[in-house]
SELUMMI-278800 format. One line per 10 residues: for each residue z, y, x of C-alpha. Coordinates in pm, 1 decimal, always signed. Layout:
BEGIN
Z:Y:X ~ ...
// end
This chain:
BEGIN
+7459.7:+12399.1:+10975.5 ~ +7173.3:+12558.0:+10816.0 ~ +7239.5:+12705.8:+10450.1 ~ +6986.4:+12582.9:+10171.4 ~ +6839.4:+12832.7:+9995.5 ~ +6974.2:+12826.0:+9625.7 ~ +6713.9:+12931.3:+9383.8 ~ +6881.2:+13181.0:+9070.0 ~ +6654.9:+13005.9:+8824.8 ~ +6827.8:+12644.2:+8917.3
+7229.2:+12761.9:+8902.4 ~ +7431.2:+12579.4:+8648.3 ~ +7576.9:+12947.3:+8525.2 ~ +7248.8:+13065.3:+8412.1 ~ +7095.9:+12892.3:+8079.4 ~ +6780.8:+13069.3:+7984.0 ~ +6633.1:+13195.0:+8244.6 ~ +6243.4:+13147.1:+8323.6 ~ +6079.8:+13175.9:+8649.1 ~ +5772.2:+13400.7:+8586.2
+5509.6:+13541.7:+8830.2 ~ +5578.7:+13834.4:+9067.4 ~ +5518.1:+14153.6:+8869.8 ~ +5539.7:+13986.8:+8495.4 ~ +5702.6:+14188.4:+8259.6 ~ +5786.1:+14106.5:+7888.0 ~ +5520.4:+14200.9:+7638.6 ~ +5743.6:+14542.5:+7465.3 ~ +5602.0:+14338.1:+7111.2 ~ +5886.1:+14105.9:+7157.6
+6154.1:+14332.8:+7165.0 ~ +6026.4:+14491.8:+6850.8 ~ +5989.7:+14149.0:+6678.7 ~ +6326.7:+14065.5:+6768.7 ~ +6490.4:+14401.3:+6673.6 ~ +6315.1:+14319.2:+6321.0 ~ +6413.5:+13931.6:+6309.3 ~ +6824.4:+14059.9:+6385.8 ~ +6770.5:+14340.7:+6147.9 ~ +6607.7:+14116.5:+5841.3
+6910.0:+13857.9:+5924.5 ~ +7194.0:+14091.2:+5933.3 ~ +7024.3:+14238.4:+5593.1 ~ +7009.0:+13903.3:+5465.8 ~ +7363.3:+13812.2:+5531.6 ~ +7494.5:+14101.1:+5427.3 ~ +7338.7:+14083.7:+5059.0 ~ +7592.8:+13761.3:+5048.9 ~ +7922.5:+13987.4:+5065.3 ~ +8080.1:+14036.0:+4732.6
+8088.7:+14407.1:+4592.9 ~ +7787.7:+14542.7:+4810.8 ~ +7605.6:+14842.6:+4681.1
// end
């Protein structure tokens, strides 16, 4: 019996994954923009808790 090859972007246990080219890397811009997004959000949220300074 010959074992079909599974492909890691098809498993059930992985939700966002993307198959890119060989060699792609993520642009660094979108770890900045999403350090900033999180940042603004927490900020924003937190400005909703009684008693903050």
């Amino acid at each position: 019996m010959i074992a079909s090859a599974v492909d890691p972007a098809r498993r059930p246990d992985v939700l966002l994954r993307v198959r890119r080219a060989e060699g792609h890397e993520v642009s660094a811009w979108w770890m900045v923009g999403a350090f900033v997004g999180v940042s603004a959000a927490v900020v924003s949220l937190l400005s909703w808790v009684p008693g903050g300074a």
